[in-house]
C-alpha positions in Angstrom: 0.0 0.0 0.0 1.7 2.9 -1.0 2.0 6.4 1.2 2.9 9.2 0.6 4.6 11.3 3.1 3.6 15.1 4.0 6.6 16.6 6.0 4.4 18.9 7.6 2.5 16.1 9.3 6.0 14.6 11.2 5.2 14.4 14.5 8.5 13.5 16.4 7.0 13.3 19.8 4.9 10.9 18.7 7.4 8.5 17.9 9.1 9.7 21.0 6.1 8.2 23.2 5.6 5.5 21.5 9.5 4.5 22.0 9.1 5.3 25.9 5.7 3.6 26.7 7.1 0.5 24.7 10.6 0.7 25.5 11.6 -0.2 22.3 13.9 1.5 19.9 12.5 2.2 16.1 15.5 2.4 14.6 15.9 -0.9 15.7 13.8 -2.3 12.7 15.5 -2.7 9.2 12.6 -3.6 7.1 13.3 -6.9 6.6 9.4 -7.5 6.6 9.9 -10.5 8.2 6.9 -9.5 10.6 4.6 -8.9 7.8 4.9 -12.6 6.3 4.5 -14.6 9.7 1.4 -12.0 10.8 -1.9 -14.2 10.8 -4.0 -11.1 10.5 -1.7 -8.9 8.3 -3.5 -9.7 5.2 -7.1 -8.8 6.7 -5.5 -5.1 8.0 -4.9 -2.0 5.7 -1.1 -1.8 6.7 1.3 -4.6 7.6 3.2 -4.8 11.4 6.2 -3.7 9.0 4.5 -0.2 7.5 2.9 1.0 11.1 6.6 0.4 12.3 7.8 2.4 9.5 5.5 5.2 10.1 5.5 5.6 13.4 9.4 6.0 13.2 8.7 8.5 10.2 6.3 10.4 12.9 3.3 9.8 10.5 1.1 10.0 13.4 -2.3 11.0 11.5 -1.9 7.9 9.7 -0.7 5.6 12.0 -4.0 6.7 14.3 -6.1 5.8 11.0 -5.3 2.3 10.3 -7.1 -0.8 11.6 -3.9 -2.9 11.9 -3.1 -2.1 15.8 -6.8 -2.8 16.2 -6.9 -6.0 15.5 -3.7 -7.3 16.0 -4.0 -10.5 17.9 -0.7 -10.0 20.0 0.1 -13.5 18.8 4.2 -12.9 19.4 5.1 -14.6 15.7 6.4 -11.0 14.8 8.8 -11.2 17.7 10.2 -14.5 17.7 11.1 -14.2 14.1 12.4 -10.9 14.1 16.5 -10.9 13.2 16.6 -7.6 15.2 14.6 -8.9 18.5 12.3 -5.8 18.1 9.4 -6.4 20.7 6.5 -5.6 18.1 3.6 -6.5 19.8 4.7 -3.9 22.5 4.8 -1.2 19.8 1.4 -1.7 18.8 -0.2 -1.7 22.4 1.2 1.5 22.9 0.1 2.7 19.7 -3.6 1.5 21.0 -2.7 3.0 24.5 -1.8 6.9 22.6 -4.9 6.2 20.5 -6.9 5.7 23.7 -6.0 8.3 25.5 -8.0 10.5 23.5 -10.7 9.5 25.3 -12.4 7.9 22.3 -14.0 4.6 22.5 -14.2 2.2 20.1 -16.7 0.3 20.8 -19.6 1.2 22.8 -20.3 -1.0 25.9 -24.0 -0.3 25.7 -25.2 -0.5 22.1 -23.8 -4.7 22.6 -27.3 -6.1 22.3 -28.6 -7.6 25.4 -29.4 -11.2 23.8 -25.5 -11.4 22.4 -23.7 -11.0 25.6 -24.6 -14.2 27.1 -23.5 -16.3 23.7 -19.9 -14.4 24.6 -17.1 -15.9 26.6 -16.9 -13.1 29.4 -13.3 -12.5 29.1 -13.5 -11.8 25.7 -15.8 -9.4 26.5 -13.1 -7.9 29.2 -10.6 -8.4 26.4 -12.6 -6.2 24.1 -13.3 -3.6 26.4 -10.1 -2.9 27.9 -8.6 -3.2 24.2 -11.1 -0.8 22.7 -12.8 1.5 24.9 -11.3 4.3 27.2 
């Protein structure tokens, strides 16, 4: 998926937080994509665990924000086993969800769950959900 890339939307503190709440360095990644092509979910997201590293080192915050990938990321670890580099990417991505969150914006509303649904739902995936997706 190509980008293209607006210096005036850099935002360096954003890749500044993202490197402190995760502890993990973004220069650290060379692109080998070796995350991308062991992801189980990479191919239903809009970007790969590869590209939201890239952009978030890039300070692309606006579109790092915008993308679905740290969403649904399952958190599986496959990115971070295979990585040559040792990166910790599924740390990267929950503090991408944790910036995102502290907007204050939820992504899924606890109350429009239909009342019939929520006893067909495992409760902790319910949990899961909510602490995941709502502020």
């Amino acid at each position: 998926m190509p980008f293209s890339l607006n210096s005036k939307t850099v935002d360096r503190e954003f890749t500044k937080s993202v490197e402190e709440i995760s502890g993990e360095p973004l220069t650290k990644c060379m692109q080998c994509g070796t995350c991308s092509g062991l992801c189980p979910v990479e191919a239903t997201g809009d970007v790969s665990p590869r590209q939201i590293i890239h952009l978030t080192a890039l300070g692309q915050r606006d579109k790092v924000m915008n993308v679905k990938f740290a969403w649904i990321c399952a958190s599986c670890y496959a990115c971070q086993l295979r990585c040559p580099r040792g990166l910790d990417i599924p740390k990267i991505i929950e503090a991408i969800r944790l910036i995102t969150l502290r907007k204050n914006e939820n992504f899924i509303e606890p109350f429009a769950i239909e009342t019939g649904c929520n006893t067909d739902i495992p409760q902790i995936a319910l949990v899961s959900a909510f602490r995941k997706h709502t502020a």
